[in-house]
C-alpha positions in Angstrom: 0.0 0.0 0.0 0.9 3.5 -0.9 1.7 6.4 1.9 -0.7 8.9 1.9 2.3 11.2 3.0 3.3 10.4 -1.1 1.0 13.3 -1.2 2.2 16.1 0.4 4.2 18.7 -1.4 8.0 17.7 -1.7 7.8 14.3 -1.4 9.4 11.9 -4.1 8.4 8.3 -4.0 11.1 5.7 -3.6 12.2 3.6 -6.8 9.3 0.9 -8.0 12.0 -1.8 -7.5 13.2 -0.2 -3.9 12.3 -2.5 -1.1 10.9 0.7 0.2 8.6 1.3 -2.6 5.7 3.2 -1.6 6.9 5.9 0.9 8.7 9.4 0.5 12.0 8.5 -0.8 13.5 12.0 0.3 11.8 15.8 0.4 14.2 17.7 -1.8 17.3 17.4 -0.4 18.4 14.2 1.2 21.9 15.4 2.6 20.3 18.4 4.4 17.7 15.3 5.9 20.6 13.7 7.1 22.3 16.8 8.7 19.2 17.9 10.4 18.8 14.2 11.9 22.7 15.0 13.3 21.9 18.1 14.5 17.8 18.4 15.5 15.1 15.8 14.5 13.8 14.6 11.8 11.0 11.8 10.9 10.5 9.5 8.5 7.6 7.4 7.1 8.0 3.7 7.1 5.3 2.9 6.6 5.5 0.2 4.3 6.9 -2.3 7.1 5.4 -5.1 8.4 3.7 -5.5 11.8 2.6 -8.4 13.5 0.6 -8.4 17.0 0.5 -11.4 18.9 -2.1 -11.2 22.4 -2.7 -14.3 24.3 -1.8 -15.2 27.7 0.7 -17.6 26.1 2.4 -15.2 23.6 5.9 -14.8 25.9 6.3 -18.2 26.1 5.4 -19.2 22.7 7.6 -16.7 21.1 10.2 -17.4 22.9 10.2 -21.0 21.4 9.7 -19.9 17.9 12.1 -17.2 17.4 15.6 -16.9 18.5 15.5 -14.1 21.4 15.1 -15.0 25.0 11.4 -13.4 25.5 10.0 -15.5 28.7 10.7 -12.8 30.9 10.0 -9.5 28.8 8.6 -7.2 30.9 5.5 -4.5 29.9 7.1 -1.8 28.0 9.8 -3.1 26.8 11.3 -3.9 23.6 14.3 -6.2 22.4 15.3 -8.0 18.5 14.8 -11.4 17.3 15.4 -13.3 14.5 13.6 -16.3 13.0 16.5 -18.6 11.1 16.1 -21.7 9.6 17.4 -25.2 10.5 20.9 -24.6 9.9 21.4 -21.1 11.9 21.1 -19.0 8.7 19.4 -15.8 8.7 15.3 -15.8 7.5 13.6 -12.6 9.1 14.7 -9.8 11.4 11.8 -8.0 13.5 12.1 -5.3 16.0 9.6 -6.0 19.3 7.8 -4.3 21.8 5.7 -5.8 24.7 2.8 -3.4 25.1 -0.6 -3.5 27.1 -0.3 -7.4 26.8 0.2 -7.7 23.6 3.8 -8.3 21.2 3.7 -6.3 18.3 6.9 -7.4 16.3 7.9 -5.3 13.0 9.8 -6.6 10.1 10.6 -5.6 6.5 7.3 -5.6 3.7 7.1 -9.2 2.8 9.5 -11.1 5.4 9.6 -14.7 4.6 11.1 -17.8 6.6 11.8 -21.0 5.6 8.8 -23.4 5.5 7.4 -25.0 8.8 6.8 -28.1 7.1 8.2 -29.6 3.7 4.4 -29.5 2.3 3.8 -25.7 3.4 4.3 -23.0 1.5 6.2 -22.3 -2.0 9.8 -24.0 -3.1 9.9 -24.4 0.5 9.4 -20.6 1.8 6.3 -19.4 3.5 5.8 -15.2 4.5 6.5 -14.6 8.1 3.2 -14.5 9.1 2.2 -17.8 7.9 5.2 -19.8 9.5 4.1 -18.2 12.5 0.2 -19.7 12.2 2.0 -23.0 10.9 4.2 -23.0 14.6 1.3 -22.1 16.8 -0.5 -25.7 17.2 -2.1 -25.5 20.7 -0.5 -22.3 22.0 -2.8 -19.5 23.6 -1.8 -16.9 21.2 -3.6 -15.2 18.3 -1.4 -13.6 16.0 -2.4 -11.1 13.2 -1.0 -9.3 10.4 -1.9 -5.5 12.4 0.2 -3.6 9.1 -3.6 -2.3 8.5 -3.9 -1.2 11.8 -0.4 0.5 12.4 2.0 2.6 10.5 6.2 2.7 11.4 7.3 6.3 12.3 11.1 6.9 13.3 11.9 10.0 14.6 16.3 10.0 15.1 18.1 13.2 16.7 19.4 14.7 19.8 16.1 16.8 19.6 13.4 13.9 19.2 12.7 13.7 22.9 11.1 17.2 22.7 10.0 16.4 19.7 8.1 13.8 20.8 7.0 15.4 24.4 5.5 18.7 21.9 3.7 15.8 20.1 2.1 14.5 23.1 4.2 12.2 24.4 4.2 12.3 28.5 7.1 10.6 28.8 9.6 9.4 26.1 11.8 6.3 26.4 15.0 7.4 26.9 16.4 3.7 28.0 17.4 1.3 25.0 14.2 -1.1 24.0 12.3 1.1 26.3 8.4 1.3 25.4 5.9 4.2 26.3 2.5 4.2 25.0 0.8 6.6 22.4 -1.9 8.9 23.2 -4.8 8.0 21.2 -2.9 4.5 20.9 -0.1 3.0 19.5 3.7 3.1 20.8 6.7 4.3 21.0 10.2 2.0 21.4 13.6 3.3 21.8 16.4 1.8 19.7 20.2 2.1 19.9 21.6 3.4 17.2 24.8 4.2 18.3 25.2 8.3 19.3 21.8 9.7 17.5 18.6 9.1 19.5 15.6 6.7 18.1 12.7 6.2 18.2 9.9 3.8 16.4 6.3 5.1 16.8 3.9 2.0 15.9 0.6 5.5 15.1 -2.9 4.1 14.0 -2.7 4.4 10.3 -6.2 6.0 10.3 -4.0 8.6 12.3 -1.0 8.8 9.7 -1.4 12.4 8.6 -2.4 13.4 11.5 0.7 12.0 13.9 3.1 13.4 10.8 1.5 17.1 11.3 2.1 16.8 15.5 5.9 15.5 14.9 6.5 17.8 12.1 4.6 21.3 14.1 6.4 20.4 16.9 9.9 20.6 15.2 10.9 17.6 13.3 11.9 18.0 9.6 10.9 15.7 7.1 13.2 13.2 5.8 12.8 10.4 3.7 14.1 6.8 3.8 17.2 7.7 1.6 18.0 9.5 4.7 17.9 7.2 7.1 19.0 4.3 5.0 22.5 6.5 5.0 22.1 7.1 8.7 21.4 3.0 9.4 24.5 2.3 7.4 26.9 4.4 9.1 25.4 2.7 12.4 26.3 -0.4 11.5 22.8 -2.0 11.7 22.0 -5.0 8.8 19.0 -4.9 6.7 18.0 -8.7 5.7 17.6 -8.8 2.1 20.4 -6.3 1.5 23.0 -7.2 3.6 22.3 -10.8 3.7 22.6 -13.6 1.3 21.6 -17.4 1.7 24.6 -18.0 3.8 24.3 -15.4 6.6 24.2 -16.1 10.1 23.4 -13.9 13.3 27.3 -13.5 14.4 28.7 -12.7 10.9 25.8 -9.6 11.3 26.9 -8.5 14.9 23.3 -9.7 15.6 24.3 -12.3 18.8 22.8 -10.8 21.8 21.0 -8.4 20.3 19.0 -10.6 18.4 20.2 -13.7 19.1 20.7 -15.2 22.5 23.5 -17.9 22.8 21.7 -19.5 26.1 18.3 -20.0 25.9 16.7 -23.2 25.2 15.8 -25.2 22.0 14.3 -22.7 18.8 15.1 -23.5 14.8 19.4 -22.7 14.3 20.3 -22.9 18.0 22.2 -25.2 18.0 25.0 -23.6 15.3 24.5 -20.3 17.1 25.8 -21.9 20.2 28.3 -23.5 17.8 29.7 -20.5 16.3 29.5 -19.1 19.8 31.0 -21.7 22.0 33.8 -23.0 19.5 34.3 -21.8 16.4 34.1 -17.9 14.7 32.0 -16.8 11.8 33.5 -17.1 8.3 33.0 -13.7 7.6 32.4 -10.3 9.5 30.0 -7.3 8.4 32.4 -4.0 7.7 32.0 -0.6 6.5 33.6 0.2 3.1 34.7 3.6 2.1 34.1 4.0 -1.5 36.2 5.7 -4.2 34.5 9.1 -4.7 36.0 10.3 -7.8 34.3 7.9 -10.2 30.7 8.3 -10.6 30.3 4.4 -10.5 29.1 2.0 -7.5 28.2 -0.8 -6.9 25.4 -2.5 -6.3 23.9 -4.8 -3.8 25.2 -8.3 -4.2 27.9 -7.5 -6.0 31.5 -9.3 -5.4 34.4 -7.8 -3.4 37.8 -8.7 -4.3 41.4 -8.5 -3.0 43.2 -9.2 -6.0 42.0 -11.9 -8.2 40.7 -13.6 -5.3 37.0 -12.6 -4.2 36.7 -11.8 -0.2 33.6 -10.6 0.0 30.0 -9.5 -0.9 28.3 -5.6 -1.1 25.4 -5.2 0.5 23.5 -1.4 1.3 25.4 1.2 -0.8 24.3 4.7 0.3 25.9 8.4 0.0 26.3 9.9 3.0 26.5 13.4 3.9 29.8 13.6 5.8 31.8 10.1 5.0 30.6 10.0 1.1 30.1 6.9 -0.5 30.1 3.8 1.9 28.5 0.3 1.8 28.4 -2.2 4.1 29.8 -5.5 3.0 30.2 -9.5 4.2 33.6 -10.1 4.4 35.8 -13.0 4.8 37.1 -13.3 8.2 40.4 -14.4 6.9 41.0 -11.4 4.1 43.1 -8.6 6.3 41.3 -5.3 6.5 44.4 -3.0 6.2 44.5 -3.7 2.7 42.6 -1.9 -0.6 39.5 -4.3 -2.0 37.9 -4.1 -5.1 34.0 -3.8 -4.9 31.4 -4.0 -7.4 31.3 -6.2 -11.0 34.2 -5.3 -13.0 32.1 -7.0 -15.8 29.5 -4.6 -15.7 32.0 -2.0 -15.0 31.1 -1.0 -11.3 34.0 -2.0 -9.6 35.8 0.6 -7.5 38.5 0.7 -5.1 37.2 0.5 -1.4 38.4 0.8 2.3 37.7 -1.0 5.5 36.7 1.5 7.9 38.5 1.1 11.0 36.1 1.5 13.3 33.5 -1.1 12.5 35.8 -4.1 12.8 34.5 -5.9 15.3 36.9 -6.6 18.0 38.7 -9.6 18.8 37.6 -11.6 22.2 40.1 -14.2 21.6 39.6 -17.9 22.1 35.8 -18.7 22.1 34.7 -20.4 26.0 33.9 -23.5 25.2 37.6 -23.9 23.4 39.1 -22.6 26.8 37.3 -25.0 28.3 38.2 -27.9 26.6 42.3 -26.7 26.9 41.3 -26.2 30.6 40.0 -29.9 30.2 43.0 -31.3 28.4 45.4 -29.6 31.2 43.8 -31.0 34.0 
């Protein structure tokens, strides 16, 4: 469905083929968006995401058996990530959560699919998210629902969003990470780290869509599209599935373990090679944040190989300009290729490929030996 906000004066739609088709792709001048998000507050229709609510005096428990976050003990107003992966630990669906007036409303990307229940269910074994979680619910006390009619996805980022928010009506804000605060009129609002720049997600009744956009915008936000924010997510180092995931990826190449994924809990689809990875081993490849060459009017696109050398290391994933580190993408690379060194990334084929940087700052850091190998050397010394 289409964004009513498509209609207000300076708003350009997103690209057909963009997965966020159907919402303001920018106002005019997406590099001012991105500064004003730095330096004030701006908001952004997403709309066009997915939301599922799941009531039911059951719907902790089951959750926390079908997806991969511990979610047993979630209190009221309060918000976390999860994943749903299929049998071998790779990555399906990512949804961002929020436990409000006993109900779970999880959010995920337009169309989020996961590998089939059951051999006979769904198409070349894939059903939509929604329908794997009607397959998985058997006896459980829980009635989820597809609530995307009933709620639209605001995000309001800046150091000025909290009075933003408070001018729109908002008592009091979360200002905690995952914290939830309710809506008045209904809905929610959930905090979300994303690294220095405040967050927000507002789940507004989409009968109330203009109207919530008017109260953030009157009270000070400016109005930014999701070319914006996709430049802004990038630079935070936070994975989109579909974009900066391929068939292969699992939770700890995504820096999604903890956050997403607990390492702990009990028995859910992929456990047991996200204790694997955890326990003994390390993933085959690490998410990193390229610097692109600027001087070529070139990039290259999602999906797109990187090499070092001949040799290919790597693959692109969300390519974005951004308004003070210029071209950058975010890219799976192979754990063992050294990051000090110069890649190639894009297609030389289609001749796309440009030189490209690891950033320093987004390699993850090295915590040594995993435990379970420490405890099996602890073992062997005894």
């Amino acid at each position: 469905m289409n964004s009513p906000l498509l209609e207000l004066p300076g708003a350009v739609p997103a690209p057909e083929d963009s997965l966020d088709s159907g919402v303001p792709w920018h106002f005019g001048d997406p590099f001012g968006e991105q500064r004003a998000a730095v330096r004030n507050a701006v908001v952004v229709d997403r709309s066009h995401r997915q939301v599922i609510a799941v009531p039911g005096e059951e719907r902790l428990s089951w959750l926390h058996l079908v997806l991969s976050q511990h979610l047993t003990e979630l209190a009221d107003d309060r918000g976390t990530e999860a994943l749903v992966l299929d049998s071998q630990g790779r990555v399906d669906s990512h949804m961002m959560v929020a436990h409000h007036d006993e109900v779970v409303y999880l959010d995920c990307e337009a169309g989020s699919t996961a590998t089939s229940a059951l051999p006979t269910m769904g198409t070349d074994g894939t059903q939509s998210l929604f329908e794997y979680l009607e397959a998985m619910r058997f006896w459980s006390a829980v009635e989820p629902r597809d609530a995307t009619g009933e709620f639209a996805v605001f995000t309001v980022i800046g150091p000025g969003a909290t009075n933003v928010l408070e001018e729109a009506g908002v008592t009091e804000p979360p200002t905690e990470p995952y914290g939830v605060a309710a809506l008045p009129g209904g809905g929610l609002v959930r905090q979300v780290p994303f690294r220095q720049v405040y967050t927000a997600d507002l789940l507004v009744p989409r009968d109330s869509m203009v109207d919530w956009w008017m109260r953030m915008t009157g009270a000070g936000a400016r109005k930014a599209g999701t070319m914006a924010y996709e430049a802004l997510r990038v630079e935070a180092l936070r994975p989109r599935v579909g974009v900066d995931t391929d068939d292969r990826a699992i939770p700890h190449e995504l820096g999604w373990i903890h956050t997403a994924a607990h390492v702990a809990k009990g028995c859910y689809r992929g456990q047991e090679t996200v204790a694997k990875v955890h326990n003994v081993g390390k993933p085959p490849r690490r998410m990193l944040l390229l610097h692109l060459d600027g001087s070529l009017e070139i990039r290259p696109e999602t999906g797109d190989p990187v090499h070092r050398g001949e040799r290919s290391v790597g693959r692109v994933g969300s390519v974005v300009l951004h308004h003070e580190l210029g071209p950058v993408a975010l890219a799976l690379i192979k754990r063992s290729a050294p990051v000090d060194e110069q890649f190639m990334a894009g297609d030389s084929e289609q001749e796309r490929a440009i030189a490209a940087t690891v950033d320093p700052d987004s390699v993850p850091p090295d915590t040594g030996e995993p435990p379970g190998r420490i405890a099996m050397q602890g073992l062997r010394g005894q």
